[in-house]
DSSP file (Angstrom, degrees, kcal/mol; ACC not computed):
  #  RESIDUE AA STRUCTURE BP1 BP2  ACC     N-H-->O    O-->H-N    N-H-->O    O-->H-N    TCO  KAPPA ALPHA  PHI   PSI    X-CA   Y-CA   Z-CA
    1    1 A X     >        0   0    0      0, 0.0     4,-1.6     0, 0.0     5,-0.3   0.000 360.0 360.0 360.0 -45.8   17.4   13.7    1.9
    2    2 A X  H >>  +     0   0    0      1,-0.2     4,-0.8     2,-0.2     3,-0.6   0.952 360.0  45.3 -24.7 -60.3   16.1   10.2    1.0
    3    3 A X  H >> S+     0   0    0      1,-0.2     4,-3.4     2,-0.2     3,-1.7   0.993 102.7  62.4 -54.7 -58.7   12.7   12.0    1.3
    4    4 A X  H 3> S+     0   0    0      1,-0.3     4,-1.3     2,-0.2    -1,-0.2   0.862 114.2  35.0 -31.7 -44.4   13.5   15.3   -0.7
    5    5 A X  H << S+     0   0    0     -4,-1.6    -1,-0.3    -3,-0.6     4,-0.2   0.166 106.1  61.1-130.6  35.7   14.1   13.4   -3.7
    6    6 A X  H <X S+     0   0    0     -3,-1.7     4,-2.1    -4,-0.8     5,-0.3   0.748 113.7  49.4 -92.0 -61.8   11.3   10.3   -3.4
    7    7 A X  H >X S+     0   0    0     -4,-3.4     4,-1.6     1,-0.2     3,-0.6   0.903 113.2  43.1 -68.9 -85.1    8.8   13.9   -3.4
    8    8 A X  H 3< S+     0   0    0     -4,-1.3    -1,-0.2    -5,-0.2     3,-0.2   0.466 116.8  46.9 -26.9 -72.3   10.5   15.3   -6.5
    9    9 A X  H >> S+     0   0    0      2,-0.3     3,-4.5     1,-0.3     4,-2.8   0.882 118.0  46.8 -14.8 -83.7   10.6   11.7   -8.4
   10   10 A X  H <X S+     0   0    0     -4,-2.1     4,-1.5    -3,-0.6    -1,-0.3   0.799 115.1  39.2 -53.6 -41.8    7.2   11.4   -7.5
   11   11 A X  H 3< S+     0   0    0     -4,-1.6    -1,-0.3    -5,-0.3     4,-0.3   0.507 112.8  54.5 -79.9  -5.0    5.9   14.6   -8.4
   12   12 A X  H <> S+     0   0    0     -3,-4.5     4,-1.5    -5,-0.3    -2,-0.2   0.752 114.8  44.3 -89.9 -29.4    8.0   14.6  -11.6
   13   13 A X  H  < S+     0   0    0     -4,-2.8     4,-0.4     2,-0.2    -2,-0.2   0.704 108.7  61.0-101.6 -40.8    6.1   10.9  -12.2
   14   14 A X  T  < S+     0   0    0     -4,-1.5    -1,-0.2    -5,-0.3     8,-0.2   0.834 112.6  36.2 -36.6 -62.7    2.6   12.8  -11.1
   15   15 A X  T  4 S+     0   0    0     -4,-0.3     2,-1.2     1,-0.3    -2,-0.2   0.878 116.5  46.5 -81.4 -79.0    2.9   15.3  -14.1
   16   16 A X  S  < S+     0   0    0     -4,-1.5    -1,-0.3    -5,-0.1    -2,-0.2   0.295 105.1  92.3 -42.5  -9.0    4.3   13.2  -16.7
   17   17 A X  S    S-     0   0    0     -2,-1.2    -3,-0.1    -4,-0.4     2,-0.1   0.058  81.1 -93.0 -57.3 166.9    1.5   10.3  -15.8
   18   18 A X     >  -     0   0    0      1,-0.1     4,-1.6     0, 0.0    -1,-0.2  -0.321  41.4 -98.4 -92.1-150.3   -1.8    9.6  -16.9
   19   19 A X  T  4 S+     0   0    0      2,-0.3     4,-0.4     1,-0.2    -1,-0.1   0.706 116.8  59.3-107.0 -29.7   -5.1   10.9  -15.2
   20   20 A X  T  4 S+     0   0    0      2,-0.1     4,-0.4     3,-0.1     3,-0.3   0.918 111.4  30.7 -54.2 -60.0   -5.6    7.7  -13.3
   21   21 A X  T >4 S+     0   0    0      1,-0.1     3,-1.3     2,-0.1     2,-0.8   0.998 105.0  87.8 -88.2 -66.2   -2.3    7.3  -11.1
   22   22 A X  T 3X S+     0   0    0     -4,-1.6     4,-1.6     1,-0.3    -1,-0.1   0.004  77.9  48.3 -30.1 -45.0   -2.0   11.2  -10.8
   23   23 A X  H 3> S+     0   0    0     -2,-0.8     4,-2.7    -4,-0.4     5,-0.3   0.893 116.5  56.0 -82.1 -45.1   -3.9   12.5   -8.0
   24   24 A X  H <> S+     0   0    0     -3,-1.3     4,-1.3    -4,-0.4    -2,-0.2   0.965 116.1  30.8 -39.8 -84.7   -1.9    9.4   -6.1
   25   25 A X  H  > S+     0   0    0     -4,-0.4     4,-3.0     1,-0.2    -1,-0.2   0.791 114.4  53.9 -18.4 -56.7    1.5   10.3   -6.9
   26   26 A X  H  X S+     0   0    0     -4,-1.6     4,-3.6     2,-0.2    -2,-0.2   0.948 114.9  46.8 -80.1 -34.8    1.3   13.8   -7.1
   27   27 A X  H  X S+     0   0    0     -4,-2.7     4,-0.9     2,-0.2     5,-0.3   0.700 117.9  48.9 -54.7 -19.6   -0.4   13.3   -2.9
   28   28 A X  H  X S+     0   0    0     -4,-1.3     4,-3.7    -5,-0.3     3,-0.5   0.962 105.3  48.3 -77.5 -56.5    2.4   11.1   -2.4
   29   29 A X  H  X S+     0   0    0     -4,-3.0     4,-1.8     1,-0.3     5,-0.3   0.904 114.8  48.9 -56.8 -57.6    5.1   13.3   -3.7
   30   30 A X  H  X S+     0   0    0     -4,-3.6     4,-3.4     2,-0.2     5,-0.4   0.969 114.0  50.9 -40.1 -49.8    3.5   16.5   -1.3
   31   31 A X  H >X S+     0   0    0     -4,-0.9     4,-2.2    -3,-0.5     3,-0.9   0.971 107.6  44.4 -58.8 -69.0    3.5   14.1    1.4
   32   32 A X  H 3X S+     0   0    0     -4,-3.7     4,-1.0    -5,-0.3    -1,-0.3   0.667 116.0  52.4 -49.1 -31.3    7.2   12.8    1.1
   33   33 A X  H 3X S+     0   0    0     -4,-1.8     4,-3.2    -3,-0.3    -1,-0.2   0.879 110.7  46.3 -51.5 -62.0    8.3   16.7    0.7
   34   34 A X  H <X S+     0   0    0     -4,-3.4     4,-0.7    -3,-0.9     5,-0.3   0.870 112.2  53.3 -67.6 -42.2    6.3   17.6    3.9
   35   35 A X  H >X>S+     0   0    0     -4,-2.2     5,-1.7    -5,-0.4     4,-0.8   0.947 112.7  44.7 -54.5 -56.2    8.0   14.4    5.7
   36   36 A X  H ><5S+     0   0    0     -4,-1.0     3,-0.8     1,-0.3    -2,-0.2   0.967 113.6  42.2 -76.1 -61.7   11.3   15.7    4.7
   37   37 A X  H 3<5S+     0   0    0     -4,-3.2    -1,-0.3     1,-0.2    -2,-0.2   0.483 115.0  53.8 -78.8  26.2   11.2   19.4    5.6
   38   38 A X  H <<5S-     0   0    0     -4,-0.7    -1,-0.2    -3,-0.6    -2,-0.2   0.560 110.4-123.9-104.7 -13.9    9.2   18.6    9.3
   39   39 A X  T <<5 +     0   0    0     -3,-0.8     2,-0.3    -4,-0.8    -3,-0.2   0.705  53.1 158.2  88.5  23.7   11.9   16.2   10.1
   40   40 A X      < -     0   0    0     -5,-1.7    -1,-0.4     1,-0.2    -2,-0.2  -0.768  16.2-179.9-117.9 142.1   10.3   13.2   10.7
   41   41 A X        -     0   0    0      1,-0.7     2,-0.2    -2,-0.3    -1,-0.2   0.589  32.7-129.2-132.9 -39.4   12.4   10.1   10.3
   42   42 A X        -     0   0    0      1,-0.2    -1,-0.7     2,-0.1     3,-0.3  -0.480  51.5 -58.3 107.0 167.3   10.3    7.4   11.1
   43   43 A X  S >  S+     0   0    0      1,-0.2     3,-1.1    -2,-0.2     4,-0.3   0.665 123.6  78.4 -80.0 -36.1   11.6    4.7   13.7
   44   44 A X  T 3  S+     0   0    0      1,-0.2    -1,-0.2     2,-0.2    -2,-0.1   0.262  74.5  78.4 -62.0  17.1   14.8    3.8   11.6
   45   45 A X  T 3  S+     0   0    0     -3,-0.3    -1,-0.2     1,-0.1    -2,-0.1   0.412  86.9  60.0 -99.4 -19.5   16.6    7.1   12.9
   46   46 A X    <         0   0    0     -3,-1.1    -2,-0.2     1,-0.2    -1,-0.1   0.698 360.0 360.0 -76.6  11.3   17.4    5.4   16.3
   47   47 A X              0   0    0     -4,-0.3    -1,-0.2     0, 0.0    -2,-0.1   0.708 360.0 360.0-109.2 360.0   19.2    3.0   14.7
């Protein structure tokens, strides 16, 4: 869930940016979205 709404945040942060940070953000924001719905957790689910 963590992920779900780091990509929103980040894509809300993407549009509302300037032209500099944008393409960053808005590639982050995809990323963290794609993270969340494949299911991948990262080493911090075994704990």
């Amino acid at each position: 869930m963590l992920w779900l709404i780091l990509g929103i945040v980040l894509l809300i942060l993407a549009i509302a940016g300037g032209a500099i940070v944008n393409p960053i953000l808005f590639v982050l924001g995809i990323v963290a979205i794609v993270v969340f719905l494949t299911g991948w957790r990262g080493r911090s689910a075994a704990v």
